[in-house]
N, C-alpha and C positions, 0 to 999 in steps of 0.2 A: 674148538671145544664142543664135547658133546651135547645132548639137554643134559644127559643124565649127569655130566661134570659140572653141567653150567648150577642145576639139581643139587648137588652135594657143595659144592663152591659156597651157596647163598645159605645151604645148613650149617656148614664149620662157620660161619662168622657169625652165627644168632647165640650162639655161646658168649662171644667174647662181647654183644652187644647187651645181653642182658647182667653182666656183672656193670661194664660202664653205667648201668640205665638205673639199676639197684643202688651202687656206688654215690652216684648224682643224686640220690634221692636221702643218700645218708642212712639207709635201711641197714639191715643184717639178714642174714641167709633164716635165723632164726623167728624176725619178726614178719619177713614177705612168707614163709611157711606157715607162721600164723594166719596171714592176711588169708593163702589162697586154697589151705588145705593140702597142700603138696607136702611131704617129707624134707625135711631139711639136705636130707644126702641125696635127693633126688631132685631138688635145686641146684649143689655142689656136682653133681654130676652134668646137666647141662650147660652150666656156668663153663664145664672146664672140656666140655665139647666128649664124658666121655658116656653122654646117651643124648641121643636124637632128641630135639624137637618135635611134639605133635603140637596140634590143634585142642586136644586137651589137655596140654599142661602149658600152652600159650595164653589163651584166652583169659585164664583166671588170672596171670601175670598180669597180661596186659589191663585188665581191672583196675589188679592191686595199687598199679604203677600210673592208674589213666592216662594210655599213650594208646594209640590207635594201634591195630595188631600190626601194619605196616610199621610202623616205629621199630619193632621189635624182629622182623626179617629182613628189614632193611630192603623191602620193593622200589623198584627202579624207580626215578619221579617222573614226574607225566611227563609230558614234552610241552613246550610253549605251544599254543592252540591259536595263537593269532597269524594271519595270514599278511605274508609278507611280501608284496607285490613290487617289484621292479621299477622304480621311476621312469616314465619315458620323456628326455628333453628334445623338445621339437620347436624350432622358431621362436626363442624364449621364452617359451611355455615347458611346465613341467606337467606332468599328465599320468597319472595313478589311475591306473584300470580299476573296476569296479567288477566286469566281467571278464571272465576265460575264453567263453565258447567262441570259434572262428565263426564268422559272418553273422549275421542276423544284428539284434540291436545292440549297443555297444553301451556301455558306460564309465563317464572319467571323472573325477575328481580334479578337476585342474588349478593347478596355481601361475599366475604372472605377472610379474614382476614390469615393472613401466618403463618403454624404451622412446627411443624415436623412430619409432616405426610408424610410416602412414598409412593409412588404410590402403588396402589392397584390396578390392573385390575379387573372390573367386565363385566360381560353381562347378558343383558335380553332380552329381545321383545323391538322393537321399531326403532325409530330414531331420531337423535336428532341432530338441530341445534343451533351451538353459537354464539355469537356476543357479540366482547370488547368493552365495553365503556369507562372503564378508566383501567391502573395495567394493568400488563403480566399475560395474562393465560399458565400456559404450560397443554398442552395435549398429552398423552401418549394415542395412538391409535397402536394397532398390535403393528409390528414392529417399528412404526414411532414416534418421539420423538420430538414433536413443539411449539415454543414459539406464543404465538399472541398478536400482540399488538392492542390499541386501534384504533374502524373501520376494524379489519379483524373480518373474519368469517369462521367457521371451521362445516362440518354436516359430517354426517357419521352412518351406521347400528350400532346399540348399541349390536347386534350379534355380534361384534368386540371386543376382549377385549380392556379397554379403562380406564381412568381414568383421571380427569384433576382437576386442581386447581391452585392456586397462583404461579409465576415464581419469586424467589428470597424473599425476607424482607419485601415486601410491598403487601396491601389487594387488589384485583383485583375486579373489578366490571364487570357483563356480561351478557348479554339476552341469556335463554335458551328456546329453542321451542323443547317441547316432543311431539310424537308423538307412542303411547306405541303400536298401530296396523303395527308401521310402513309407517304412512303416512308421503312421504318426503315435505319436505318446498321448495316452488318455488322461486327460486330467480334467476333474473338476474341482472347482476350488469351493463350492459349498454346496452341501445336500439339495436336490429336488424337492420342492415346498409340497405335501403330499393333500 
């Protein structure tokens, strides 16, 4: 289909949209004439598709009837605007990207669920920063052996052996920020006393 058909297509149906729209409202050709200053036969005719639509003889409609002039051309609806990312399930972890771009710093939303998995120390490149939102995470860093509850936050060289997941029966939810060069996350947690 052309514009110019696609163009004509969304005109033949504003006819048959503003009789429903009239109809719904319980008006008459004679009382939305009153309302908008148009001619009654000149309602009757775009009602019945046999004179175009403009912009001024929409607008005043669209007044008469308080409907947005969209209502009355019947424009396409938006699209959903929420973005809709991929779950990745990895070693009973489900893991919701936060970012797109290939390499540099990463961000995940993770969720997991509590198994019988023991700790496993691993290390690579990098760094990495966490944060609880809900569940205990315990994290096994070097020697150091930590529960975190929701609102703390835990970063550290992943050159460390290290390993973390769920603390106890319950699934723990956490923001993870990788950084596989090693670039650390800045945070301070309250203002400089000035």
């Amino acid at each position: 289909m052309t514009e110019d058909e696609r163009i004509a297509s969304v005109l033949d149906e504003v006819g048959p949209r503003l009789r429903r729209i009239r109809r719904e409202r319980g008006s008459t050709l004679a009382e939305l004439s009153a309302a908008t200053g148009i001619s009654v036969s000149t309602l009757s005719r775009l009602e019945s598709g046999g004179r175009r639509p403009s912009l001024e003889l929409l607008l005043p409609i669209a007044r008469a009837h308080q409907v947005p002039l969209d209502e009355l051309v019947g424009a396409p609806p938006v699209g959903d605007p929420r973005v809709r990312n991929r779950p990745i399930v990895r070693h009973g972890r489900t893991l919701y990207p936060l970012t797109r771009q290939p390499g540099g710093l990463q961000a995940y939303k993770v969720v997991q669920e509590p198994g019988a998995e023991q700790p496993d120390a691993r290390v690579h490149e990098g760094y990495e920063w966490l944060y609880v939102l809900s569940g205990r995470l315990r994290l096994v860093l070097g020697e150091h052996d930590v529960v975190l509850g929701p609102g703390e936050a835990a970063e550290f060289d992943t050159r460390v052996p290290h390993w973390f997941g769920p603390a106890g029966d319950r699934p723990v939810e956490f923001l993870s920020l990788f950084g596989p060069q090693g670039e650390r996350m800045h945070v301070r947690a309250r203002p400089k006393k000035s």
